[in-house]
C-alpha positions as CSV (number, residue, x, y, z in Angstrom):
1,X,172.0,122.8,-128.0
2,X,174.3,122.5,-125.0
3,X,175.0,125.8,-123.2
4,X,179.0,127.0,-123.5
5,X,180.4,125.9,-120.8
6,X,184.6,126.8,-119.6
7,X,187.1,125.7,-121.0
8,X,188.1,121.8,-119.7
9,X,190.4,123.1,-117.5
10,X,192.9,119.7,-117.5
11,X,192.9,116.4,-119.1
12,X,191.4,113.1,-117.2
13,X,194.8,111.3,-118.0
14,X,196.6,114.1,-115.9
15,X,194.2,113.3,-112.7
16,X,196.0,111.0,-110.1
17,X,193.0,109.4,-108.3
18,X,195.0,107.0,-106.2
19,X,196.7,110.8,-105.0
20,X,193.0,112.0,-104.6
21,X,192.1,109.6,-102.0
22,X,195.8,109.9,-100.1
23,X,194.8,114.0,-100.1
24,X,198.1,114.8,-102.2
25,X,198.3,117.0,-105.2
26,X,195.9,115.1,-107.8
27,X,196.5,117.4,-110.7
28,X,199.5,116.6,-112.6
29,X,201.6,120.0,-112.6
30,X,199.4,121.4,-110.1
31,X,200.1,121.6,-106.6
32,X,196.2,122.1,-105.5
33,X,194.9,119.8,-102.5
34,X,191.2,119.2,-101.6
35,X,190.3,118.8,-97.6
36,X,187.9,116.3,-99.1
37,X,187.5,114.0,-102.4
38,X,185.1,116.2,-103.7
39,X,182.9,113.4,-104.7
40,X,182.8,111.6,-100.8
41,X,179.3,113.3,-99.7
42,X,179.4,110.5,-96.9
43,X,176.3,109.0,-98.4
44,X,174.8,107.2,-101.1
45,X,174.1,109.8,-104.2
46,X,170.0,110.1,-103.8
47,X,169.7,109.4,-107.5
48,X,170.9,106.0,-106.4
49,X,168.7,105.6,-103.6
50,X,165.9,106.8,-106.1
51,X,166.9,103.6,-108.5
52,X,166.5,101.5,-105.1
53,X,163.4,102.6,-104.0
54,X,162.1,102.2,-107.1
55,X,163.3,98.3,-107.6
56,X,165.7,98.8,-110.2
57,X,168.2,97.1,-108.5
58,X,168.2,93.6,-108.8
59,X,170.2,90.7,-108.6
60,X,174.3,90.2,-108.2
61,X,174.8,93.8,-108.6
62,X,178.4,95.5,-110.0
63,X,179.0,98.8,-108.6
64,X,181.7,99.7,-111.2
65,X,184.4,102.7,-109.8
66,X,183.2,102.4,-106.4
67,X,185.3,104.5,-104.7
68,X,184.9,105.3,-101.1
69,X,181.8,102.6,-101.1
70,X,178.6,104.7,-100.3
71,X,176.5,103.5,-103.3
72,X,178.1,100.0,-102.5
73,X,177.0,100.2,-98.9
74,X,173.5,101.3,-99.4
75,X,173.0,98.5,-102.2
76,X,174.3,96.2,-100.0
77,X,172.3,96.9,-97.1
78,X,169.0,96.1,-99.0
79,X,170.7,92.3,-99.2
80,X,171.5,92.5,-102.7
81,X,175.3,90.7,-103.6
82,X,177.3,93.2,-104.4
83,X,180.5,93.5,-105.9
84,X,182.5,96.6,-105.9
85,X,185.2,97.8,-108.5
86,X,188.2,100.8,-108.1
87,X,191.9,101.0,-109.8
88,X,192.8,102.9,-106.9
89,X,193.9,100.7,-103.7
90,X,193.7,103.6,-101.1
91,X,189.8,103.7,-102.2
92,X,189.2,100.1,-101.4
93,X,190.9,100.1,-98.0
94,X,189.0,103.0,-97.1
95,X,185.5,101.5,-98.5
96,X,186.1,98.3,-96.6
97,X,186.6,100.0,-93.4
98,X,183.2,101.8,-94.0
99,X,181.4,98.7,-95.2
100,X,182.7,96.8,-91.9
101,X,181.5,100.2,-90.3
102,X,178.0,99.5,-91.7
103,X,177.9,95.7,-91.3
104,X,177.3,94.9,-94.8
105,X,179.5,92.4,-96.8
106,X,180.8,93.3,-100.0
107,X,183.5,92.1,-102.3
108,X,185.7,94.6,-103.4
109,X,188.2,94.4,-106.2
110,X,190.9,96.4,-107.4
111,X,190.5,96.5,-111.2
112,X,191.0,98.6,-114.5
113,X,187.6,99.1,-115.0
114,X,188.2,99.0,-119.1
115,X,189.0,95.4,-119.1
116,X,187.6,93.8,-115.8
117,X,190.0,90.9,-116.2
118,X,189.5,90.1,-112.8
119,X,185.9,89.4,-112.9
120,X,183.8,86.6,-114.3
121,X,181.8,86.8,-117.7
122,X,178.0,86.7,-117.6
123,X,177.9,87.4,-114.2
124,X,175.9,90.9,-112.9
125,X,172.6,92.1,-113.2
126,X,172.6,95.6,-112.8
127,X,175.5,97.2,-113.3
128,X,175.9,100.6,-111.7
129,X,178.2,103.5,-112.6
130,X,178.3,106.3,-110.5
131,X,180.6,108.6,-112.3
132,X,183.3,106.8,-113.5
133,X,182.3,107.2,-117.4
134,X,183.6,110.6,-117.6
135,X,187.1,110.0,-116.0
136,X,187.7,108.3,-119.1
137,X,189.0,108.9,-122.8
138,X,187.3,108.1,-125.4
139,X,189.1,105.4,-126.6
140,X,189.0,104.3,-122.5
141,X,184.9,104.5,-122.8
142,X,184.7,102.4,-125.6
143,X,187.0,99.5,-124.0
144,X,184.8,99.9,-121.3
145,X,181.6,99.8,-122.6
146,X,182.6,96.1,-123.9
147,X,184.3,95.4,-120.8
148,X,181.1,96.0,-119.0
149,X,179.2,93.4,-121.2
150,X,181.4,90.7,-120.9
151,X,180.9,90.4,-117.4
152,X,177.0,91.1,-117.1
153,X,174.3,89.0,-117.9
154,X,172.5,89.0,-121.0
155,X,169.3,91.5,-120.7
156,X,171.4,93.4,-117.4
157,X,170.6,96.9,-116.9
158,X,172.9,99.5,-116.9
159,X,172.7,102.6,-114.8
160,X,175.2,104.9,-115.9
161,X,175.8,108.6,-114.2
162,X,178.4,111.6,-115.9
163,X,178.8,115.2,-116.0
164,X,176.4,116.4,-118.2
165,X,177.1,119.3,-121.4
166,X,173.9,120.8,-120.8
167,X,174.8,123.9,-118.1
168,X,177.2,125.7,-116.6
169,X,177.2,124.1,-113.2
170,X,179.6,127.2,-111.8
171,X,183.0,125.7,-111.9
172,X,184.6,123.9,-115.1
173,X,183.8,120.0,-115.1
174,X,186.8,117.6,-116.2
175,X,184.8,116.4,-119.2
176,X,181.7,116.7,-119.7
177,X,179.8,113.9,-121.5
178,X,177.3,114.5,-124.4
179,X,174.4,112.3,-125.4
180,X,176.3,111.6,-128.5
181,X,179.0,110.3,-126.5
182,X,177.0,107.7,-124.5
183,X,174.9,106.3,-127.8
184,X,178.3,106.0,-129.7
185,X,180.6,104.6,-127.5
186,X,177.8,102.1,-125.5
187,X,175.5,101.5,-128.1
188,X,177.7,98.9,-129.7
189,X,177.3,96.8,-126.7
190,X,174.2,97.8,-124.9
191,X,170.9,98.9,-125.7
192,X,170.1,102.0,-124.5
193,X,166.5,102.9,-123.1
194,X,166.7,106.1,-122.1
195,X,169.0,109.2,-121.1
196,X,167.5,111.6,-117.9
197,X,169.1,114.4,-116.7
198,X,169.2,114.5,-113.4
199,X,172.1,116.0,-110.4
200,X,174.6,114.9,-108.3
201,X,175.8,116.0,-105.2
202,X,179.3,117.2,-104.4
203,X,181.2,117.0,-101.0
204,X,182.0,121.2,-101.9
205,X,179.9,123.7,-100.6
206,X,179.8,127.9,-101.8
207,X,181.0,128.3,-97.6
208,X,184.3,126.3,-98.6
209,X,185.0,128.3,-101.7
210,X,184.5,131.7,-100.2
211,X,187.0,130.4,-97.5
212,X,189.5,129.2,-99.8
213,X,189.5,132.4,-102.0
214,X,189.4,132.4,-105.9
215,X,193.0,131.6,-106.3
216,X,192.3,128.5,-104.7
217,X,191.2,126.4,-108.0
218,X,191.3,129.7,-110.1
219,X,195.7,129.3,-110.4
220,X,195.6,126.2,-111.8
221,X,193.2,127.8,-114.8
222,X,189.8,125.8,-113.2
223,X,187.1,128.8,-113.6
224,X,185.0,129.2,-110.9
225,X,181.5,131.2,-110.1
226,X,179.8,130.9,-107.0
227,X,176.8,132.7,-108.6
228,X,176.3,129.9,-110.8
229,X,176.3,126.9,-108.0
230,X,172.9,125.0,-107.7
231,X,172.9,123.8,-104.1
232,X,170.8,120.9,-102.4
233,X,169.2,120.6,-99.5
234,X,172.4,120.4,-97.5
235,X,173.7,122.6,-99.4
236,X,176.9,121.4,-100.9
237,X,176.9,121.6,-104.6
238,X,175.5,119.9,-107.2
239,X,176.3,119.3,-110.9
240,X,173.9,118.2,-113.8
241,X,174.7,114.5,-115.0
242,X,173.1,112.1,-117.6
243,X,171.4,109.2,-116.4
244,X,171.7,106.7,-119.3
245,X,169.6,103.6,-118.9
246,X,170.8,100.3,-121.0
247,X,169.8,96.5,-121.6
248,X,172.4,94.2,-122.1
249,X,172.3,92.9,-125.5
């Protein structure tokens, strides 16, 4: 059984990413501003570099929810095609200013990543998702999941990261996901080898929260323990998510 966790502190439909990335008030109703998004480490997550140096990338690759590019980059600088989804235009200017930075060429499209209208059927690979999954509803996830298939190739793989129920990673996650979830809403569409649990790696470290002081996230009703943060190597912290492997049926 998953361990209790807090209380989901605010609704992923309240969450303003395009506000996120322009470093305003992302929180509906909340007037709370990060220095960084907390997810921009500056690098590629090394659970994605694991899946590259293990040749699980292959072909025309769709690296759905981009963001800021750093999965994109990395991908693309191994020489695979890549193409690279967000809804939120300030992400994508950003992202192509650090792929120019890096030399690589990707093309990057704005898109709702639940219907992908903008993208051609039958088209990826591999599809990676790097923590988009869980900024979702439900009903969101499942348009999704089909939205996926319709533009990736039969027998594609899916590479899927989200918060994971399992822990109490030391400050309330937005929504975290449970193995239930994944084989519900993606099993329709996709057949799923495996779920892993493995971490992720936040731009936040236990230096920035003492700095900021408890109120800091604490007003807006987001409970917070440093004692609980797992740090990495770096350490900034890090959060358990599910690594769900699928085959496009």
């Amino acid at each position: 059984m998953p361990d209790e966790q807090p209380g989901q502190p605010f609704a992923v439909e309240e969450v303003d990413f395009e506000a996120f990335y322009q470093g305003k008030p992302p929180i509906k109703g909340e007037d709370i501003t990060f220095d960084v998004v907390p997810w921009d480490i500056g690098e590629p997550q090394a659970a994605v570099v694991g899946l590259l140096a293990e040749g699980r990338i292959h072909g025309e690759v769709l690296d759905a929810g981009c963001g800021l590019g750093n999965n994109a980059i990395a991908i693309a600088a191994q020489g695979y095609p890549v193409t690279a989804v967000d809804g939120a235009a300030t992400a994508l200017e950003q992202a192509r200013q650090r792929a120019a930075e890096h030399e690589v060429e990707i093309r990057f499209v704005q898109s709702d990543a639940t219907r992908l209208t903008e993208l051609d059927a039958e088209r990826f690979d591999t599809v990676l998702d790097s923590a988009l999954y869980h900024c979702l509803t439900d009903e969101q996830q499942r348009q999704y999941a089909a939205a996926l298939h319709r533009v990736a190739k039969p027998g594609a793989d899916l590479h899927l990261f989200c918060f994971a129920d399992v822990e109490r990673p030391g400050i309330a996650l937005p929504q975290p996901i449970s193995q239930e979830n994944l084989r519900t809403n993606l099993g329709e569409h996709w057949n799923i080898v495996d779920i892993q649990l493995t971490r992720y790696a936040t731009a936040m470290t236990k230096e920035a929260f003492e700095r900021a002081g408890e109120s800091w996230l604490g007003d807006a009703g987001v409970p917070v323990d440093p004692e609980e943060f797992q740090l990495d190597e770096k350490g900034r912290i890090t959060g358990p998510v599910w690594h769900l492997h699928a085959v496009r049926r």
